[in-house]
PDB file with SEQRES, HELIX, SHEET and CRYST1 records, atoms N, CA, C and O in Angstrom:
SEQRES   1 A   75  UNK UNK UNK UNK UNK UNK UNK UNK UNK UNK UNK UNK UNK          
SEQRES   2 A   75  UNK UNK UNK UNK UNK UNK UNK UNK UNK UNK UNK UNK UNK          
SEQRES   3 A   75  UNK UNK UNK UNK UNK UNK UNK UNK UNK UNK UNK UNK UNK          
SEQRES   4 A   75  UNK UNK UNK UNK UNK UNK UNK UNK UNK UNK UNK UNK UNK          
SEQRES   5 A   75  UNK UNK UNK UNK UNK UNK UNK UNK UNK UNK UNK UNK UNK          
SEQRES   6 A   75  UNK UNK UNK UNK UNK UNK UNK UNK UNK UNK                      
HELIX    1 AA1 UNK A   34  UNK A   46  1                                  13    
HELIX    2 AA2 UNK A   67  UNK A   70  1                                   4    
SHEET    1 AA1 3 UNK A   7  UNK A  11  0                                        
SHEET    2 AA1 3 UNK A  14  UNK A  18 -1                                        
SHEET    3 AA1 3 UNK A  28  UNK A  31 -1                                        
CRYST1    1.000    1.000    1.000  90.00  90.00  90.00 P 1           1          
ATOM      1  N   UNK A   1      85.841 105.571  84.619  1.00  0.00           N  
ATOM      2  CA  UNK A   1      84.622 106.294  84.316  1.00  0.00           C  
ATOM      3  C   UNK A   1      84.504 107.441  85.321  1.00  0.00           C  
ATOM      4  O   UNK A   1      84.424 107.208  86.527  1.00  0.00           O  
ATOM      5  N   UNK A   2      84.493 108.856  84.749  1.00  0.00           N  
ATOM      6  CA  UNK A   2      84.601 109.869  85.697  1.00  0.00           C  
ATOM      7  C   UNK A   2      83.092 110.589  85.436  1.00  0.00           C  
ATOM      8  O   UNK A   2      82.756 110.930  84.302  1.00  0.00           O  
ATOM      9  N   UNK A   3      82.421 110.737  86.347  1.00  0.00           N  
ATOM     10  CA  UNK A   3      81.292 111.749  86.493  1.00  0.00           C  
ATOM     11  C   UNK A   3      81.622 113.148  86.600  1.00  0.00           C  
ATOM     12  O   UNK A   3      82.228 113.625  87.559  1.00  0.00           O  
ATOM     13  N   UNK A   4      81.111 113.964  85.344  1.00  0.00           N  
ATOM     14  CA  UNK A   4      81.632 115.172  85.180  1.00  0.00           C  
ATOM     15  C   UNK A   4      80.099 115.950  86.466  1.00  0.00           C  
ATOM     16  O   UNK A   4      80.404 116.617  87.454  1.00  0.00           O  
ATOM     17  N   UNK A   5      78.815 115.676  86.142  1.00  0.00           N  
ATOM     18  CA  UNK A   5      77.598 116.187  87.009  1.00  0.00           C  
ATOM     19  C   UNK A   5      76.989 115.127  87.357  1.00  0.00           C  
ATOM     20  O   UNK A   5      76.920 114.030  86.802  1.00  0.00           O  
ATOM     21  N   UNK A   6      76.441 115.602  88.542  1.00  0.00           N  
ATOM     22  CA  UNK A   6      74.756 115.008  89.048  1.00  0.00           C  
ATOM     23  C   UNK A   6      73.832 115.751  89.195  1.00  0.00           C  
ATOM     24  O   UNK A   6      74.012 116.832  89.756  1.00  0.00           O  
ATOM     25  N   UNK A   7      72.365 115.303  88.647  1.00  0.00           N  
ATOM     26  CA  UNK A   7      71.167 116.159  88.829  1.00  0.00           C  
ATOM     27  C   UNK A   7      69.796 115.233  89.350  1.00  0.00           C  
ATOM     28  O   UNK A   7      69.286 114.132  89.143  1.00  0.00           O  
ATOM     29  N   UNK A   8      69.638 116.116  89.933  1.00  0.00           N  
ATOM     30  CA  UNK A   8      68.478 115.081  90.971  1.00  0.00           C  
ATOM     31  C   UNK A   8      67.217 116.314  89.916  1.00  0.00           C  
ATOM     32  O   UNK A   8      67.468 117.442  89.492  1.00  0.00           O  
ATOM     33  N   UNK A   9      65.741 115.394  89.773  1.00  0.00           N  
ATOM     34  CA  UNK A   9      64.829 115.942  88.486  1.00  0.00           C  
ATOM     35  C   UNK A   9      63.611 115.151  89.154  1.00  0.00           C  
ATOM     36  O   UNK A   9      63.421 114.218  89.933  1.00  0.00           O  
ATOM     37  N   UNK A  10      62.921 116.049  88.412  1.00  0.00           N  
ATOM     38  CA  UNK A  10      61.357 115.114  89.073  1.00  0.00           C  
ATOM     39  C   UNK A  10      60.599 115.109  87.865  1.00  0.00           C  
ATOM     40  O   UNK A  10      60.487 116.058  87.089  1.00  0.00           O  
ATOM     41  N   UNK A  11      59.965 113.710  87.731  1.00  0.00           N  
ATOM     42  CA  UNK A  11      59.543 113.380  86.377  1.00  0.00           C  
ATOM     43  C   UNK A  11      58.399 112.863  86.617  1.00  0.00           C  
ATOM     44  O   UNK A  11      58.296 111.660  86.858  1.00  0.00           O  
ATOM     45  N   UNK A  12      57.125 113.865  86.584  1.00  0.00           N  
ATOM     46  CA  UNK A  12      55.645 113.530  86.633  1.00  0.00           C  
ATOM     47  C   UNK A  12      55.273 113.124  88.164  1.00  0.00           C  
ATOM     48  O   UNK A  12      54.937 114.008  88.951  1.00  0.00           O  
ATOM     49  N   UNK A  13      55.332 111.988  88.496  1.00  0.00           N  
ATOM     50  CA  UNK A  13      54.767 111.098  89.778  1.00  0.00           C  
ATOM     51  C   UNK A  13      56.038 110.331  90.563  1.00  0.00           C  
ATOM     52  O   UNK A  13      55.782 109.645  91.553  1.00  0.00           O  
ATOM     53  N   UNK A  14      57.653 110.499  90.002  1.00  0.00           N  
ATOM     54  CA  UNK A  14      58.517 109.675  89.883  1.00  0.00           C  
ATOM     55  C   UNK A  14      59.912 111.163  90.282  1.00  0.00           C  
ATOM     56  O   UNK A  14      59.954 112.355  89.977  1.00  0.00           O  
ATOM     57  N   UNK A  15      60.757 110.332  91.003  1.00  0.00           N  
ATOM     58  CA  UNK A  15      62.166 111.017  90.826  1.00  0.00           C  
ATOM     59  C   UNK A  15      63.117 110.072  89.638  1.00  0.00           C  
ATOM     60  O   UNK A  15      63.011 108.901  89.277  1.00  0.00           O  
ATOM     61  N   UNK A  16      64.371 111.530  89.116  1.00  0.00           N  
ATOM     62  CA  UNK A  16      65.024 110.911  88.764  1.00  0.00           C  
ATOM     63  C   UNK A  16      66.260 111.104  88.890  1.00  0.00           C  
ATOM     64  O   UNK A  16      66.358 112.025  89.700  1.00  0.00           O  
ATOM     65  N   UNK A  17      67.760 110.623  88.412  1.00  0.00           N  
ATOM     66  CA  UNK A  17      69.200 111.020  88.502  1.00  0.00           C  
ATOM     67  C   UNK A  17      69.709 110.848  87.494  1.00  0.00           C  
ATOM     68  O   UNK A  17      69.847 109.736  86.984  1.00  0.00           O  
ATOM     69  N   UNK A  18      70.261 112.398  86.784  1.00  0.00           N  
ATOM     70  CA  UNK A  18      70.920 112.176  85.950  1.00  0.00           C  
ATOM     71  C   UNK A  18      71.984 111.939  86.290  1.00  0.00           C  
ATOM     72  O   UNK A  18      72.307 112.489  87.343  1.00  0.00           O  
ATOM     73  N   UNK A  19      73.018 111.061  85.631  1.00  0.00           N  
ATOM     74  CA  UNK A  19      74.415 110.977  85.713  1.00  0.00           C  
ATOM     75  C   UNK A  19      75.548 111.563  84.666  1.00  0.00           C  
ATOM     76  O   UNK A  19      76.248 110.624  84.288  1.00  0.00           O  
ATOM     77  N   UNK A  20      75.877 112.584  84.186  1.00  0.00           N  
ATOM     78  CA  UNK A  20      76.883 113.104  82.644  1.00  0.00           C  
ATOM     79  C   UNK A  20      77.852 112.342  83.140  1.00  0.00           C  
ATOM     80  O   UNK A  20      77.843 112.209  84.364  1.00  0.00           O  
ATOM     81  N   UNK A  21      78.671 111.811  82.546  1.00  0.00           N  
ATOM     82  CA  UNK A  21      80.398 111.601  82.543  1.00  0.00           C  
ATOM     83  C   UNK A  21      80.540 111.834  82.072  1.00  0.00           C  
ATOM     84  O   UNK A  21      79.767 111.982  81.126  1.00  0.00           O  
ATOM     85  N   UNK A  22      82.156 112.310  82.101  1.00  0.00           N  
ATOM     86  CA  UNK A  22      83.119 113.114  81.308  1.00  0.00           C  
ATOM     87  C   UNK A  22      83.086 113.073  79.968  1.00  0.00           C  
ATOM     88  O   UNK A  22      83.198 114.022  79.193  1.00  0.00           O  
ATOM     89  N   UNK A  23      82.931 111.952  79.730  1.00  0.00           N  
ATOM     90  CA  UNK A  23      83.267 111.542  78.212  1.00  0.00           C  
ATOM     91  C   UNK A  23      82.017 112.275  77.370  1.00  0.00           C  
ATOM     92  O   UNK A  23      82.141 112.491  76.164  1.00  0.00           O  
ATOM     93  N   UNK A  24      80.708 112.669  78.158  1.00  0.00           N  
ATOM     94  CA  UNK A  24      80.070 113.281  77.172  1.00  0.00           C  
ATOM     95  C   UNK A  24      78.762 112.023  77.335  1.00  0.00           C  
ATOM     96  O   UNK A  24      77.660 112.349  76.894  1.00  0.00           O  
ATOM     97  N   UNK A  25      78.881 110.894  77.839  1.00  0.00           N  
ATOM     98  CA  UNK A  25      77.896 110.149  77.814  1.00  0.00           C  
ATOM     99  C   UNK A  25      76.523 110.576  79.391  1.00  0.00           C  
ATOM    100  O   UNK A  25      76.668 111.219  80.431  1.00  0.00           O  
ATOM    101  N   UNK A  26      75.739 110.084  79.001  1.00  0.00           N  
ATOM    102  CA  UNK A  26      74.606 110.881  80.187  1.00  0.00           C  
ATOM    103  C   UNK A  26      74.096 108.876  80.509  1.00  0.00           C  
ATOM    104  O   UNK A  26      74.347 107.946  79.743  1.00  0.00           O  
ATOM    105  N   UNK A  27      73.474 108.812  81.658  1.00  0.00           N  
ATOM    106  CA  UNK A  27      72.852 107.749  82.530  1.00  0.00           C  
ATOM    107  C   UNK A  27      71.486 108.550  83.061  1.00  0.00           C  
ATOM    108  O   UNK A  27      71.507 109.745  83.355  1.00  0.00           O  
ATOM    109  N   UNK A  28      70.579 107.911  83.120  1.00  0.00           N  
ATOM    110  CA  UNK A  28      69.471 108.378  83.702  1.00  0.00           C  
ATOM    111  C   UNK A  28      68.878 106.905  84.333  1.00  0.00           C  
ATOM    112  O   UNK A  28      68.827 105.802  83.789  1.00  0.00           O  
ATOM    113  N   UNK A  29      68.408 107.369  85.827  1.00  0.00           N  
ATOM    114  CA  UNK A  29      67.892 106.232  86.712  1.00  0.00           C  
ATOM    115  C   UNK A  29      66.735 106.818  86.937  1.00  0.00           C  
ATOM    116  O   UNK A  29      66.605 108.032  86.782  1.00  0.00           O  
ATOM    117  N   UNK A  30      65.728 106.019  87.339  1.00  0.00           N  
ATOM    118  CA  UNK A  30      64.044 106.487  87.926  1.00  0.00           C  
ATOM    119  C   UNK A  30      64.096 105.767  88.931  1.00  0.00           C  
ATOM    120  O   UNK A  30      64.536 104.626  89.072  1.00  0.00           O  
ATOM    121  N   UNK A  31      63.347 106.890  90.062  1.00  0.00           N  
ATOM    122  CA  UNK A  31      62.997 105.941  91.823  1.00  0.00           C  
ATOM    123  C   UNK A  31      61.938 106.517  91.932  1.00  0.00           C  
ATOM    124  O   UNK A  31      61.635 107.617  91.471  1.00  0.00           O  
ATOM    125  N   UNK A  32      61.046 105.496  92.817  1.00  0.00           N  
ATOM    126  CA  UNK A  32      59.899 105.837  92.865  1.00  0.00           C  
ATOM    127  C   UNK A  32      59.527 106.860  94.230  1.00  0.00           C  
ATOM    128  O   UNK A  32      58.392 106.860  94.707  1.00  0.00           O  
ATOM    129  N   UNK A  33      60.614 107.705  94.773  1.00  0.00           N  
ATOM    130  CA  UNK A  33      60.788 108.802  95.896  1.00  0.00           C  
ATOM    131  C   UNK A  33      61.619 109.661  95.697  1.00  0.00           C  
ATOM    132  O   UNK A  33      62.648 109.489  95.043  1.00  0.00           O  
ATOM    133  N   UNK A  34      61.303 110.612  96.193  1.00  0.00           N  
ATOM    134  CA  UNK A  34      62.395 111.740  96.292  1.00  0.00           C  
ATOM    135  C   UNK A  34      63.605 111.333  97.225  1.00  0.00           C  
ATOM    136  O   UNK A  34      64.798 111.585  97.057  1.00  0.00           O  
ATOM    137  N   UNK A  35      62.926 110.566  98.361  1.00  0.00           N  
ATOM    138  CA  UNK A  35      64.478 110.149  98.852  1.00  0.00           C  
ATOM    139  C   UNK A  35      65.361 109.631  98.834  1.00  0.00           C  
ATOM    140  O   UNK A  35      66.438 109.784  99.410  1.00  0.00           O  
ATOM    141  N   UNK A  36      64.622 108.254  97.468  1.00  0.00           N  
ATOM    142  CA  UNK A  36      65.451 107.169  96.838  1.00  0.00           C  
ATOM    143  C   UNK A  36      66.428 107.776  96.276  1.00  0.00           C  
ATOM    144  O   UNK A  36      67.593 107.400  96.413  1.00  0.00           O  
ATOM    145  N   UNK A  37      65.979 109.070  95.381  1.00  0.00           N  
ATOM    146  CA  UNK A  37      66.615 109.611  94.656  1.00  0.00           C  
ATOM    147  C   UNK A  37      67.652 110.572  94.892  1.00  0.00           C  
ATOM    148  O   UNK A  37      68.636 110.745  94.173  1.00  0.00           O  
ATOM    149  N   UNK A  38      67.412 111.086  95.778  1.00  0.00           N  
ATOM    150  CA  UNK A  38      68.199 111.974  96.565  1.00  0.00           C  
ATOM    151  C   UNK A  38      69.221 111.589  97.201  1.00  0.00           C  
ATOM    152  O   UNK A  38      70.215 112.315  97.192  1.00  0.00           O  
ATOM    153  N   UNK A  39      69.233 110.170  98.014  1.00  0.00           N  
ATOM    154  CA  UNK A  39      70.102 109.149  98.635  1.00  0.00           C  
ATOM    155  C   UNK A  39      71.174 108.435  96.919  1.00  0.00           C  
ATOM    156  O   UNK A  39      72.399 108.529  96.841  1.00  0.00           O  
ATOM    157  N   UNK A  40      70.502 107.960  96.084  1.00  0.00           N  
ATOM    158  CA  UNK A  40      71.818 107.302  94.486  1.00  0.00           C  
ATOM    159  C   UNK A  40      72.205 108.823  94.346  1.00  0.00           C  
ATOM    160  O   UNK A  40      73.421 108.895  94.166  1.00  0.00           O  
ATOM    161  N   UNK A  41      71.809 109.648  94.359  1.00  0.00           N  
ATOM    162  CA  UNK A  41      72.356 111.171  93.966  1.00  0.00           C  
ATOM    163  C   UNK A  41      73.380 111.449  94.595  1.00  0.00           C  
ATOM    164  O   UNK A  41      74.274 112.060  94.009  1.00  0.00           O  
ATOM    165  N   UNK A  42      73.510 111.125  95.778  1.00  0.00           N  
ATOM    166  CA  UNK A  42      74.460 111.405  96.861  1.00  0.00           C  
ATOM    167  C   UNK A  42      75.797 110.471  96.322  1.00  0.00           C  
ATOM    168  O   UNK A  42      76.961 110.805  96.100  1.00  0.00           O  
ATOM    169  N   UNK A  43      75.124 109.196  96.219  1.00  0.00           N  
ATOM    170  CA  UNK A  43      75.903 108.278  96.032  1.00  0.00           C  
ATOM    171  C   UNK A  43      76.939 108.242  94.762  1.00  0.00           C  
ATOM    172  O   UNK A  43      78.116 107.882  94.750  1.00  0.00           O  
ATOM    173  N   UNK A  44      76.051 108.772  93.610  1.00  0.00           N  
ATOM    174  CA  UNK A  44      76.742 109.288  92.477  1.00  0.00           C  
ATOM    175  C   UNK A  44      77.903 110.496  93.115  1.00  0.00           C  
ATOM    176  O   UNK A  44      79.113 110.307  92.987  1.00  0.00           O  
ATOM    177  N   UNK A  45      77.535 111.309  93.568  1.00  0.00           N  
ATOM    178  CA  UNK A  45      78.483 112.299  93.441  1.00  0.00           C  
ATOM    179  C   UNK A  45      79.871 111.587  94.353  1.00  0.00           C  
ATOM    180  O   UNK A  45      80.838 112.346  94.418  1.00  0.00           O  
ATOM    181  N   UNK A  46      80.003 110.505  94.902  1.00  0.00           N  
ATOM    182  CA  UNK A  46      80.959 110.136  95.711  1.00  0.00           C  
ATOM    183  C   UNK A  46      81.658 109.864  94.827  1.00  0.00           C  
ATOM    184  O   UNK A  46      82.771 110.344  95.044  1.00  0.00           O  
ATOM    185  N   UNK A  47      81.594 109.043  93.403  1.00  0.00           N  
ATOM    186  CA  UNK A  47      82.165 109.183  92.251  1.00  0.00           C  
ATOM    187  C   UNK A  47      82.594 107.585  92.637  1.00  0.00           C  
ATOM    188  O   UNK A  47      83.610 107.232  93.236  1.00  0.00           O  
ATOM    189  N   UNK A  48      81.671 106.864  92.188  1.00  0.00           N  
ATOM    190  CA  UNK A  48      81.904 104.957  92.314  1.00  0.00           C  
ATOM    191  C   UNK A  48      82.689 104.337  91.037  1.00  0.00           C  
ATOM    192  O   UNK A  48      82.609 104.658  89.851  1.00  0.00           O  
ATOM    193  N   UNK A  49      83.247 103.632  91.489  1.00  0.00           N  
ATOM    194  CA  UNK A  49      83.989 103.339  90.301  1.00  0.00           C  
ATOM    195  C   UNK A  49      83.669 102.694  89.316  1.00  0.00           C  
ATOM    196  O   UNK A  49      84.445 102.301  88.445  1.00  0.00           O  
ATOM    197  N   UNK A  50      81.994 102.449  89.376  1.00  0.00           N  
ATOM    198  CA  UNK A  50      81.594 101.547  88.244  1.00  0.00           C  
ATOM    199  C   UNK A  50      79.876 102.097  88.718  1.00  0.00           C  
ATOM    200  O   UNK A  50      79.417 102.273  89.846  1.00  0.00           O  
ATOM    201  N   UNK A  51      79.238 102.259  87.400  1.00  0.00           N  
ATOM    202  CA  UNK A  51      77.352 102.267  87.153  1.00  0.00           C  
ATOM    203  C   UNK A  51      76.587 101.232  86.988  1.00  0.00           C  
ATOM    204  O   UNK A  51      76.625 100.412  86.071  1.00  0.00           O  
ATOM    205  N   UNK A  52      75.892 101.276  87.883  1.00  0.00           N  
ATOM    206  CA  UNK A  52      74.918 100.298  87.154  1.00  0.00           C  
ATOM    207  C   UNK A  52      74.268 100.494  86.018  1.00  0.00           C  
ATOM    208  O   UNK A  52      74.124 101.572  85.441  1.00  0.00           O  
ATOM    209  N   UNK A  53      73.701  98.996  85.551  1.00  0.00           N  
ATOM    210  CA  UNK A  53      73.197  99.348  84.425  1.00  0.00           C  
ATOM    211  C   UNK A  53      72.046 100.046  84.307  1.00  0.00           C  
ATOM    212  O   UNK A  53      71.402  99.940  85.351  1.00  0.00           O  
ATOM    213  N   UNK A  54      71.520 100.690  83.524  1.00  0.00           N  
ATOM    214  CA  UNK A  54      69.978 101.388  83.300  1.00  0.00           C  
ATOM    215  C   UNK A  54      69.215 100.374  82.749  1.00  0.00           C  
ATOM    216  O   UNK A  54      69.559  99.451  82.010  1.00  0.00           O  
ATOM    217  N   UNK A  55      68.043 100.692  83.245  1.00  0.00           N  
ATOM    218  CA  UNK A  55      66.944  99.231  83.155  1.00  0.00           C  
ATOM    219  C   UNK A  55      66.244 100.326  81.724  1.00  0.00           C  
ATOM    220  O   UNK A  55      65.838 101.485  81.810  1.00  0.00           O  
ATOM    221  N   UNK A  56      66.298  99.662  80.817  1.00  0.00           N  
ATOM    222  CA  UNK A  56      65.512  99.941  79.343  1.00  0.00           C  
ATOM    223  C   UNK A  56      63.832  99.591  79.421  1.00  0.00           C  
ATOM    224  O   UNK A  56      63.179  99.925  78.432  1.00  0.00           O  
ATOM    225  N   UNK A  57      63.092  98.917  80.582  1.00  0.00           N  
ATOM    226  CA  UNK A  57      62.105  98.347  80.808  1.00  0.00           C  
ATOM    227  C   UNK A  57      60.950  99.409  81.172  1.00  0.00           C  
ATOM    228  O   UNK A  57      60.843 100.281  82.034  1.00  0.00           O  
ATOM    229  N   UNK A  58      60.072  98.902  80.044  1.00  0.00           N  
ATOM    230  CA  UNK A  58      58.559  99.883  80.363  1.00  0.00           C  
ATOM    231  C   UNK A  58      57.737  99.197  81.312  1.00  0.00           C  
ATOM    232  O   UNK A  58      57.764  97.975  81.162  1.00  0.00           O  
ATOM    233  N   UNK A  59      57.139  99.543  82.085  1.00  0.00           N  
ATOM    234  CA  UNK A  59      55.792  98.840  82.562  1.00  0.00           C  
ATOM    235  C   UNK A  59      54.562  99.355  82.210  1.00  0.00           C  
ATOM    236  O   UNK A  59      54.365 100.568  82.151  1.00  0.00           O  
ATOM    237  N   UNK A  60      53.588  98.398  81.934  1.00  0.00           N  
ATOM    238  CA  UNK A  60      52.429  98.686  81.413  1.00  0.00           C  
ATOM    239  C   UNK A  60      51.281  99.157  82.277  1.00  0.00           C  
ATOM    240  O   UNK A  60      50.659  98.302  82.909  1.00  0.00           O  
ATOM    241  N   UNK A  61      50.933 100.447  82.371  1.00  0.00           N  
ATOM    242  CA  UNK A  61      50.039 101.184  83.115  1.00  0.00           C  
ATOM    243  C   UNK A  61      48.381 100.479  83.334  1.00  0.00           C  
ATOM    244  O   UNK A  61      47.590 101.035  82.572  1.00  0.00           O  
ATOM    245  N   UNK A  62      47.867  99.626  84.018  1.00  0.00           N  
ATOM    246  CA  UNK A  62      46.507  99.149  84.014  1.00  0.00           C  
ATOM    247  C   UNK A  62      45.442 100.186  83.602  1.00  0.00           C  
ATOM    248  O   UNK A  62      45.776 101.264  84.094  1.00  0.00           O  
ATOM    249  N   UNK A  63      44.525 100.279  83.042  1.00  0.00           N  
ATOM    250  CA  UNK A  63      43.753 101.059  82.382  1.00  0.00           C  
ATOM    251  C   UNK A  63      44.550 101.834  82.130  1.00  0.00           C  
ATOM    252  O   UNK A  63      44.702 102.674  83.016  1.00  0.00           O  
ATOM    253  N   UNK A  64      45.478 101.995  80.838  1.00  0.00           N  
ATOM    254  CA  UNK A  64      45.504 102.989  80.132  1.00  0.00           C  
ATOM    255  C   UNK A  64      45.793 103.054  78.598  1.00  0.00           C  
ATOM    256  O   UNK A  64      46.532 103.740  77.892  1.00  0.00           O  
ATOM    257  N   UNK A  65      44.477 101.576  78.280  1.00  0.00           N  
ATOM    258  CA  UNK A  65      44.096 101.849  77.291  1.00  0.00           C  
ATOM    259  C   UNK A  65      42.633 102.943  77.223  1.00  0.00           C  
ATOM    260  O   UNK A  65      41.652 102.761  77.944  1.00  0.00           O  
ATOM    261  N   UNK A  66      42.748 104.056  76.227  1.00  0.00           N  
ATOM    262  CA  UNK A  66      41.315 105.111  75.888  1.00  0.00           C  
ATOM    263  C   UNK A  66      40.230 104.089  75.318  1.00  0.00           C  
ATOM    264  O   UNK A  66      39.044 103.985  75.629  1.00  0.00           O  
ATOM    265  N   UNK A  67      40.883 103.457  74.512  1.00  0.00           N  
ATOM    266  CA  UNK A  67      39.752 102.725  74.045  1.00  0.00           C  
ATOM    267  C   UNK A  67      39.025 101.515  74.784  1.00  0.00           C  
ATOM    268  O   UNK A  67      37.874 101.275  74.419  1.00  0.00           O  
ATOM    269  N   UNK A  68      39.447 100.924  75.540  1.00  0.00           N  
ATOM    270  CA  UNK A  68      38.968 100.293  76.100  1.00  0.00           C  
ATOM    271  C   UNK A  68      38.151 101.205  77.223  1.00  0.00           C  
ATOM    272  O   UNK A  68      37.377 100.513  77.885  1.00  0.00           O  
ATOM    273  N   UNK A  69      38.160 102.586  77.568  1.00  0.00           N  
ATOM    274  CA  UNK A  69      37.491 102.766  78.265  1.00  0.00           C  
ATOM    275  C   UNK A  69      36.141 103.368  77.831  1.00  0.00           C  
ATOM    276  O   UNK A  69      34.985 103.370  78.255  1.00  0.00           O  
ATOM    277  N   UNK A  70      36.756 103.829  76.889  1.00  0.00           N  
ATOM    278  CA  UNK A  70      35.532 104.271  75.820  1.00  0.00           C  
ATOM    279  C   UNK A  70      34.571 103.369  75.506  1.00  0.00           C  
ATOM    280  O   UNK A  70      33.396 103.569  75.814  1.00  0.00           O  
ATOM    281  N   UNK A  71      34.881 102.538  75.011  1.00  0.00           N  
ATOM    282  CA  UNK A  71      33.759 101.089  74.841  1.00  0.00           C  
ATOM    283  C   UNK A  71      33.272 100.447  76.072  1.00  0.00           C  
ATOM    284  O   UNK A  71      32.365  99.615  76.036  1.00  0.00           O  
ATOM    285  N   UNK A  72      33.772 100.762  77.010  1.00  0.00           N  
ATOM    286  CA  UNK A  72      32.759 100.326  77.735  1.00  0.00           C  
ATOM    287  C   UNK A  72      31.727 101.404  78.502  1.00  0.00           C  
ATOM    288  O   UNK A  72      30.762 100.961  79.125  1.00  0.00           O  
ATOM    289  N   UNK A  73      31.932 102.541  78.437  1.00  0.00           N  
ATOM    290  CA  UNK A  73      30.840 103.053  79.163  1.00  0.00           C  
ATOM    291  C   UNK A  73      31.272 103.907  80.017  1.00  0.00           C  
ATOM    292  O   UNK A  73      32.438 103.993  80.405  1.00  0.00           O  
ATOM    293  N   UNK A  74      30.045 104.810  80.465  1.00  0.00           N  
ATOM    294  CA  UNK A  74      29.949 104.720  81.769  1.00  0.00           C  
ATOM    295  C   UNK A  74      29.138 103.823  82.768  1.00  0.00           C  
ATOM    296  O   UNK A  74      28.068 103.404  82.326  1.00  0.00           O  
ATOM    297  N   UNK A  75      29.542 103.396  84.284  1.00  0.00           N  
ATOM    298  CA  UNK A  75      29.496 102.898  85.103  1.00  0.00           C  
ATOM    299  C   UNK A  75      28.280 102.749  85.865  1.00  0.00           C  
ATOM    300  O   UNK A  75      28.282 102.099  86.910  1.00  0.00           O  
TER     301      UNK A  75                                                      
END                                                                             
């Protein structure tokens, strides 16, 4: 598995790293710092001989249902 780029990206409140390999396939990781991110970025470009996997996992934001805030009011 050869890494053709790396791109270090900032996504809202969050860093991220893209990974392209050669083959045309892309990896994307999320850290919750710029330095986390900046540090696997580094690490990517050393060119490891194997990726981890990408976590497919959402987490669910506390209040951020509208409607629930709507129905209840203001405070």
């Amino acid at each position: 598995m050869e890494i053709a780029r790396v791109a270090l990206r900032r996504h809202g409140k969050g860093w991220g790293v893209e990974v392209t390999l050669e083959g045309g396939g892309v990896r994307r990781y999320r850290y919750g710092s710029e330095a986390q991110a900046r540090y696997f970025a580094a690490v990517f470009e050393l060119g490891p001989s194997w990726l981890p996997p990408v976590s497919r996992r959402r987490r669910a934001r506390a209040g951020a249902s509208s409607a629930g805030r709507a129905a209840g009011g203001p405070a």
